[in-house]
C-alpha positions in Angstrom: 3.9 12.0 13.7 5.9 8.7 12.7 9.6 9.5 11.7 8.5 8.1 7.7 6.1 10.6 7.2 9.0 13.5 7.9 11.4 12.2 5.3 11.2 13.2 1.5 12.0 9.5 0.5 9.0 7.9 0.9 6.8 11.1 -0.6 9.5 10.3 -3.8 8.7 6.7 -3.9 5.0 7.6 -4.0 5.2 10.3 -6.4 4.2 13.3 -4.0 1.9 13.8 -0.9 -1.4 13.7 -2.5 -0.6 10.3 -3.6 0.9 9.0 -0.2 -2.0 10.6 1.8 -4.3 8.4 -1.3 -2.3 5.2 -0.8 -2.0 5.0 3.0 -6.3 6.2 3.1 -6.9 3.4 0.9 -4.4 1.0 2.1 -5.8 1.6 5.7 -9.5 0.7 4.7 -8.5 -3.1 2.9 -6.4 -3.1 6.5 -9.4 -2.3 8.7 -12.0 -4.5 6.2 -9.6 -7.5 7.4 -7.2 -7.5 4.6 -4.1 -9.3 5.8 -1.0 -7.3 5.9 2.2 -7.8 3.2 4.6 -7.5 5.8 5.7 -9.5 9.0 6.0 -7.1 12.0 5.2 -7.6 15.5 2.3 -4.7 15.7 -1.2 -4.2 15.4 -1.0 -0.5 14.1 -2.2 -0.5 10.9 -0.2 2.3 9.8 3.6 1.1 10.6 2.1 -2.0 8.2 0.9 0.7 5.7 4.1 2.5 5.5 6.3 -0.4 5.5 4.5 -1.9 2.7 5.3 1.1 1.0 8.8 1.8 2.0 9.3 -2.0 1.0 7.8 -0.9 -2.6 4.9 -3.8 -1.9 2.0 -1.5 -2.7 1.6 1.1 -5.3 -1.0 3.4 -6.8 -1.8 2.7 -10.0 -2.9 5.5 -12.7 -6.7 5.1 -11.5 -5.6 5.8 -7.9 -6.3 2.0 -7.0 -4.0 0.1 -4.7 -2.0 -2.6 -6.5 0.3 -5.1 -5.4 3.8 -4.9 -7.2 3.8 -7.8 -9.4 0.2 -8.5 -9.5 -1.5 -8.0 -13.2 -4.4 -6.1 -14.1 -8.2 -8.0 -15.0 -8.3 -8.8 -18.7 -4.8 -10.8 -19.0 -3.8 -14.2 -18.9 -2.8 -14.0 -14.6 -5.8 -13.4 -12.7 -5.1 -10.1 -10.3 -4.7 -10.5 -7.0 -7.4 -8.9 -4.9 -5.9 -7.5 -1.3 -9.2 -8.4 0.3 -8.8 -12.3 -0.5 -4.9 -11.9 1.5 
C-alpha cells in the first residue's frame, strides 16, 4: 500500500474515502486515456501522479463527482474550462 493512502490527511483534503477512492478511479482513467499528468515526477506509475496531484490540491471532486482542475471554471461562463484530456 503507498505510505499516502495510510495517513488521515489526504482522506481530509478529499472529504472522506469514498471520495478519494472516486477521485484517484477517475483520475486514473484520463491518466491511462493519455491525459498528461499535472505534476513533474520522474515515474511512470500513474498512481504516485494521482496522489500527488491531490496532495498538491491540483485536482478535486467537484459536487457531481467530476474531476476538476483547481482554478479551471465550469462550461457556461466567460473562461472556457479546461478539459484534462486536451493536457
Amino acid at each position: 500500500m503507498l505510505e499516502e493512502l495510510k495517513e488521515e490527511q489526504i482522506v481530509n483534503k478529499v472529504g472522506g474515502r469514498f471520495k478519494l477512492s472516486t477521485l484517484i478511479q477517475k483520475r486514473l482513467v484520463q491518466l491511462n486515456a493519455g491525459s498528461r499528468p499535472l505534476v513533474d515526477l520522474k515515474t511512470k506509475d500513474n498512481m504516485q501522479i494521482v496522489l500527488q496531484e491531490i496532495m498538491q490540491d491540483k485536482i478535486f471532486l467537484d459536487t457531481s463527482n467530476e474531476v476538476r482542475v483547481t482554478g479551471e471554471m465550469r462550461a457556461g461562463r466567460e473562461t472556457p474550462q479546461l478539459n484534462l484530456d486536451d493536457l
